[in-house]
C-alpha positions as CSV (number, residue, x, y, z in Angstrom):
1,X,-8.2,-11.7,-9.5
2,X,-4.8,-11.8,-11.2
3,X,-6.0,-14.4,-13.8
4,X,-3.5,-16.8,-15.6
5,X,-1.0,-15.7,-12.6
6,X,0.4,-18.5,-10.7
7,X,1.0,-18.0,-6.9
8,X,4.1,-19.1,-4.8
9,X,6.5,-18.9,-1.8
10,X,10.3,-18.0,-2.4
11,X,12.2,-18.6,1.1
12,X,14.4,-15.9,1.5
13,X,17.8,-15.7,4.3
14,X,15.2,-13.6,6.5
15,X,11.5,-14.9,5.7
16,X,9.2,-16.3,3.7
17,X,7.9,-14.2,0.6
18,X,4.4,-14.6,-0.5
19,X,3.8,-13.7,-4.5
20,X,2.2,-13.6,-7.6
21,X,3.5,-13.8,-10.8
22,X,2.7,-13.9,-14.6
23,X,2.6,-12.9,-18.0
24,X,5.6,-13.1,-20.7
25,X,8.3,-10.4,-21.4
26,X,11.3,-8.4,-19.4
27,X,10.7,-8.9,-15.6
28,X,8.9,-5.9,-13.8
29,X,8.7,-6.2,-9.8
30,X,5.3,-4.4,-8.5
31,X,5.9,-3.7,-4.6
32,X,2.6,-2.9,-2.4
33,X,1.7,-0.2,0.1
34,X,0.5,-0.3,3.5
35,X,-2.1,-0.9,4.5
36,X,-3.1,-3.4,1.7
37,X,-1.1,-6.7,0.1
38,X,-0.3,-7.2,-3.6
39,X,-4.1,-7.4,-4.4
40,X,-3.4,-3.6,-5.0
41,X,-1.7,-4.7,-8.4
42,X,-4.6,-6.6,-9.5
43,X,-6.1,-4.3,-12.0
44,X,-2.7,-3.1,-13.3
45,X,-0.9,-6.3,-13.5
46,X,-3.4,-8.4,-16.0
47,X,-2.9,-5.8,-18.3
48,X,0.9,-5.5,-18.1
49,X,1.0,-9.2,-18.3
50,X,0.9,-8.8,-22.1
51,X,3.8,-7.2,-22.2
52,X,5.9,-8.2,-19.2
53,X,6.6,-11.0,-16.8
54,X,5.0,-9.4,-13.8
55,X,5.7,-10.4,-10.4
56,X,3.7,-9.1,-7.3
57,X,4.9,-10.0,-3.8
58,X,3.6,-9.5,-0.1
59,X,6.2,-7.2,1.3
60,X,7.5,-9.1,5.0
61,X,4.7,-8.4,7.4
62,X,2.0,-8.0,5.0
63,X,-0.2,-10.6,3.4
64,X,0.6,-13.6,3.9
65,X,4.3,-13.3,4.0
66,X,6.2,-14.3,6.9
67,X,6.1,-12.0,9.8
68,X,9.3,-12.6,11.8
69,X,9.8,-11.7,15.4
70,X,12.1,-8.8,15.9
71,X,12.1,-7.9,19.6
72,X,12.5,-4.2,18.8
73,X,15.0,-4.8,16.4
74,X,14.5,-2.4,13.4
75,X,17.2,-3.8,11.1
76,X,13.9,-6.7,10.8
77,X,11.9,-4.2,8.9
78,X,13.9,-1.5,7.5
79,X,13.7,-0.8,3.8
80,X,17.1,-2.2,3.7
81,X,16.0,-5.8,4.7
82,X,13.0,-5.4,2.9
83,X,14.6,-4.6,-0.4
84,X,16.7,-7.8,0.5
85,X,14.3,-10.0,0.2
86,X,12.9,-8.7,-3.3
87,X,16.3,-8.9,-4.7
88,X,16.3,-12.6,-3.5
89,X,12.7,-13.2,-4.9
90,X,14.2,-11.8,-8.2
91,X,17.0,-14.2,-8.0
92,X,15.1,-16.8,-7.0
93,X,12.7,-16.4,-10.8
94,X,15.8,-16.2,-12.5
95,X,15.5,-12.2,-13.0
96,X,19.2,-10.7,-12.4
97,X,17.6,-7.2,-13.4
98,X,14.2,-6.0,-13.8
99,X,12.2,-2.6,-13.3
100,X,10.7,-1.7,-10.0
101,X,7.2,0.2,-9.2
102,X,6.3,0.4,-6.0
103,X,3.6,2.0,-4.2
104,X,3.6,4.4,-0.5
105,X,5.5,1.9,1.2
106,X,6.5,-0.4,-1.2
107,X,8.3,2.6,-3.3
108,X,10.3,3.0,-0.4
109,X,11.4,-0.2,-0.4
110,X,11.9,0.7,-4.2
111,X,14.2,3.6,-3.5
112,X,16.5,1.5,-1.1
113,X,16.5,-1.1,-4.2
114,X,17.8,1.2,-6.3
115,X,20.6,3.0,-3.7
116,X,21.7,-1.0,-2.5
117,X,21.2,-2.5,-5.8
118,X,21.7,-0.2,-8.7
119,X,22.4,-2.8,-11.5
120,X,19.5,-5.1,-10.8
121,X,16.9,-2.1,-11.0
122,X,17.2,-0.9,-14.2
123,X,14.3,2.0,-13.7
124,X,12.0,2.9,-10.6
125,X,8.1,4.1,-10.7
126,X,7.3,5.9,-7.6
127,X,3.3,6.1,-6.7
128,X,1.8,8.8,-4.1
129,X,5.4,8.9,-2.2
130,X,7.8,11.8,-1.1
131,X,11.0,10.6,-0.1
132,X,11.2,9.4,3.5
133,X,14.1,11.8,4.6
134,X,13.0,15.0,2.5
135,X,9.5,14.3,4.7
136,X,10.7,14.5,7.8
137,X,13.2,17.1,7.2
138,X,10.3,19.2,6.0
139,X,7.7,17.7,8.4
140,X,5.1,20.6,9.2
141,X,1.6,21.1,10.4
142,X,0.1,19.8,7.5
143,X,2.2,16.7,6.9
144,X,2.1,15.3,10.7
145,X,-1.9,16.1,10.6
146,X,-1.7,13.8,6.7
147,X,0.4,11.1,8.1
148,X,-1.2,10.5,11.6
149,X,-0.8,6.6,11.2
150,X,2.8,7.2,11.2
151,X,3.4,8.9,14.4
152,X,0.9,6.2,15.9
153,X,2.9,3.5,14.8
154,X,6.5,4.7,15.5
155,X,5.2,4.6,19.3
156,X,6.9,1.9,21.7
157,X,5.1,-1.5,21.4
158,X,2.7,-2.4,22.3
159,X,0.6,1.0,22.4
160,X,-0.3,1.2,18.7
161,X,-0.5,-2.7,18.3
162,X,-3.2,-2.5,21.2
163,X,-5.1,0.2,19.8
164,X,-5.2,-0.7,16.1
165,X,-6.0,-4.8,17.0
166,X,-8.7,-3.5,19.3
167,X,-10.9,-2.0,16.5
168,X,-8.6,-3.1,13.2
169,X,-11.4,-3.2,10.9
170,X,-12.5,0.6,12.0
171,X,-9.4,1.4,11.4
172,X,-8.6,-0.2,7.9
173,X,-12.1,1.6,6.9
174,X,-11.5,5.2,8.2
175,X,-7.9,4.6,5.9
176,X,-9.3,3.4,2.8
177,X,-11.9,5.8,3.1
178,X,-9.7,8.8,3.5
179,X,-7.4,8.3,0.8
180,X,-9.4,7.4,-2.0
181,X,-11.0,10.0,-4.2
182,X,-13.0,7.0,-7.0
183,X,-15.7,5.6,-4.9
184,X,-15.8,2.0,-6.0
185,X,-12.4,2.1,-7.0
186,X,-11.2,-0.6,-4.5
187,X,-13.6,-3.7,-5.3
188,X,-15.6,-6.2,-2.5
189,X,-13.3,-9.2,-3.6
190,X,-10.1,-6.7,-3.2
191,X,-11.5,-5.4,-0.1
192,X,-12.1,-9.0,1.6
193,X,-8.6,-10.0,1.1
194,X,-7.3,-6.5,3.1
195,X,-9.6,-7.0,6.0
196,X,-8.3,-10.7,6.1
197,X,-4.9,-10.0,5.9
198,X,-5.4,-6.9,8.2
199,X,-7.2,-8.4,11.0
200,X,-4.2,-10.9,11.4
201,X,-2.8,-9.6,14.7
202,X,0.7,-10.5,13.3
203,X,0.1,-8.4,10.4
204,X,-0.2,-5.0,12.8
205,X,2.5,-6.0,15.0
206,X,4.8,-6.6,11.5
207,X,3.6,-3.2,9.9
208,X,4.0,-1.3,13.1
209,X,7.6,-2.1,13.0
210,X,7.8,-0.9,9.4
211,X,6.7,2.2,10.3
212,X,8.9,2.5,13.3
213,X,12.1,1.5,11.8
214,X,12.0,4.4,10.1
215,X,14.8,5.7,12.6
216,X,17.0,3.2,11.6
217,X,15.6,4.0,7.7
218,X,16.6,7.8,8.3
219,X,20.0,6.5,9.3
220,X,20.2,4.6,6.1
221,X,19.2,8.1,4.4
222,X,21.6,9.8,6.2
223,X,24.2,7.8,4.9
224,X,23.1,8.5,1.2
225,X,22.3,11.7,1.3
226,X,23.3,14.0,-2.1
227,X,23.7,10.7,-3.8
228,X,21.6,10.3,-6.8
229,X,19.7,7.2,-8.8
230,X,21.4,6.7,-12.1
231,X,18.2,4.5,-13.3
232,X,15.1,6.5,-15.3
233,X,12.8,7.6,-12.4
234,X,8.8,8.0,-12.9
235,X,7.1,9.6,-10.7
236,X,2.9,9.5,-10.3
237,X,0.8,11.0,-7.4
238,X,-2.4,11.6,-6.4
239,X,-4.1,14.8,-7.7
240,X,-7.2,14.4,-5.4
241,X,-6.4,14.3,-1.8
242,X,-8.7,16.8,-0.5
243,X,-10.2,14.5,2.3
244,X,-6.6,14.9,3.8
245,X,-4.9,18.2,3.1
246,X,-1.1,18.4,3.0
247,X,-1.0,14.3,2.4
248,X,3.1,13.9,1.2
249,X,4.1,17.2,0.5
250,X,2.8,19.4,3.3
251,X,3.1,23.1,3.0
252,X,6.5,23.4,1.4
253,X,7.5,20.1,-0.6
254,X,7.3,19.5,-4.1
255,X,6.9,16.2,-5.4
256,X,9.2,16.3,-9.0
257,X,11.6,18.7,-7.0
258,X,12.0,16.7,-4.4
259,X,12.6,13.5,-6.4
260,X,15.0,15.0,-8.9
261,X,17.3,16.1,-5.7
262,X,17.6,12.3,-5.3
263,X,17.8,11.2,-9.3
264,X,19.3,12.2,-12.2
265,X,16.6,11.4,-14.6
266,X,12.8,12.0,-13.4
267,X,9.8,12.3,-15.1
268,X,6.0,12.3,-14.0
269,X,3.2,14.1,-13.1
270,X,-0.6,14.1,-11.3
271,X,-3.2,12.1,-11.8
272,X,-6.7,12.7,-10.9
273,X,-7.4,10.4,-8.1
274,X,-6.6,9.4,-4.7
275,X,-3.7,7.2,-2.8
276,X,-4.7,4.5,-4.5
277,X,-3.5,5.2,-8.2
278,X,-3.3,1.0,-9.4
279,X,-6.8,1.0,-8.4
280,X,-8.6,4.3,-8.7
281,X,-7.1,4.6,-12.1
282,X,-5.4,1.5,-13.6
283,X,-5.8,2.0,-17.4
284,X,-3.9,5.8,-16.9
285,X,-1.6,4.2,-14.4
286,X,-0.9,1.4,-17.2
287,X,-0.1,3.5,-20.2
288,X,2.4,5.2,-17.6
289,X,4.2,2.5,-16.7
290,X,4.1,0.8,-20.3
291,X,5.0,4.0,-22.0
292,X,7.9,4.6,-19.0
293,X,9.1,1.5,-20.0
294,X,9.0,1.2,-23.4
295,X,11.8,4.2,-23.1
């Protein structure tokens, strides 16, 4: 995977960033979801390589980036500290301003790029993501059924450490199962590298605390709410969740109507796959982003 890619670490003020980068061209940052690693990108990124410098990190937690303690401290994994360290990482390559894509939770980390840092990201893909607060301001039936994972992990430590490390790889499984609509789509060698990286015990204790900083996220929201992204937005979701009914929207959210209450400029649509877009459907995911880009 990700050949002709080099792989490195960029220390950061708050941990160490795990990455891979590539290719020749404007700078485009490629930010995972949970419960996988940068791997995600592999498909994708070869083929934008010809037309961009791509670089694809670990987000803190995941992979094999650092993992720092936090002690209950949420301001260690909100998406404010998380976009932190990508800016750094940016910095770091010599990239002052680049486009962003992120995926579930690595769009959110996207999002608070774009609010914190709105003239490094010079335009935002969200994939298969609603905005946190517009979720949980609409959170029904449907949605808290969709997004069971996320009301696991919010609970005090160590409950859903406990439960998820007892059985981690039953748990990755039932995940990757549910949300994908290609069978095949996600490949052995991809697959090998999640249930490594997943079966660290460090890696559920680190991604519980993403999910559960999402009260100090919220606040964050709060704080920003009616303010709108000046950068392009494109916006791509899964058209085939049928194995888990409601998934982002729930009974009363729309995904473009939702977004373009929180940008000035959004564009997107469907496509006709699962969660996993980069790898259920890479060459459609690709013309997206290139054509998104090219504009």
């Amino acid at each position: 995977m990700f050949e002709g890619f080099d792989r490195t670490e960029i220390e950061t003020s708050g941990t160490t960033i795990n990455l891979v980068h590539g290719g020749d061209g404007p700078p485009v940052l490629l930010l995972h979801g949970y419960p996988q690693t940068h791997v995600m990108w592999h498909k994708v990124a070869v083929l934008l390589a010809d037309h961009f410098t791509v670089v694809a990190p670990d987000l803190r937690g995941y992979g094999d980036s650092g993992k720092p303690a936090s002690d209950g401290d949420l301001s260690i994994y909100c998406k404010r500290t998380m976009a932190q360290d990508q800016v750094e990482v940016m910095a770091e390559l010599g990239f002052q301003s680049y486009h962003v894509a992120g995926h579930d939770r690595g769009a959110r980390v996207g999002h608070r790029m774009a609010l914190d840092h709105p003239g490094r990201v010079k335009s935002f893909t969200s994939l298969d993501v609603v905005p946190s607060q517009a979720a949980f301001d609409s959170m029904d039936a449907n949605l808290a059924f969709a997004w069971f994972h996320w009301h696991l992990m919010r609970q005090p430590s160590p409950i859903p450490e406990t439960l998820i490390s007892n059985s981690a790889k039953t748990y990755l499984d039932f995940l990757l199962e549910s949300w994908t609509a290609v069978e095949g789509a996600i490949t052995d060698e991809a697959y090998s590298e999640y249930l490594r990286c997943f079966s660290n015990p460090e890696t559920i204790r680190g991604t519980c605390m993403d999910y559960r900083s999402i009260e100090l996220d919220l606040q964050h929201d709060e704080a920003d709410r009616g303010r709108k992204l000046t950068c392009p937005v494109l916006v791509l979701w899964a058209g085939n969740m049928a194995k888990r009914p409601g998934w982002q929207v729930g009974a009363r959210l729309n995904m473009l109507d939702t977004w373009r209450e929180r940008a000035t400029d959004v564009r997107g649509g469907p496509i006709d796959c699962g969660h996993f877009l980069s790898e259920e459907a890479p060459d459609e995911v690709t013309d997206q982003l290139l054509g998104f880009w090219s504009r």
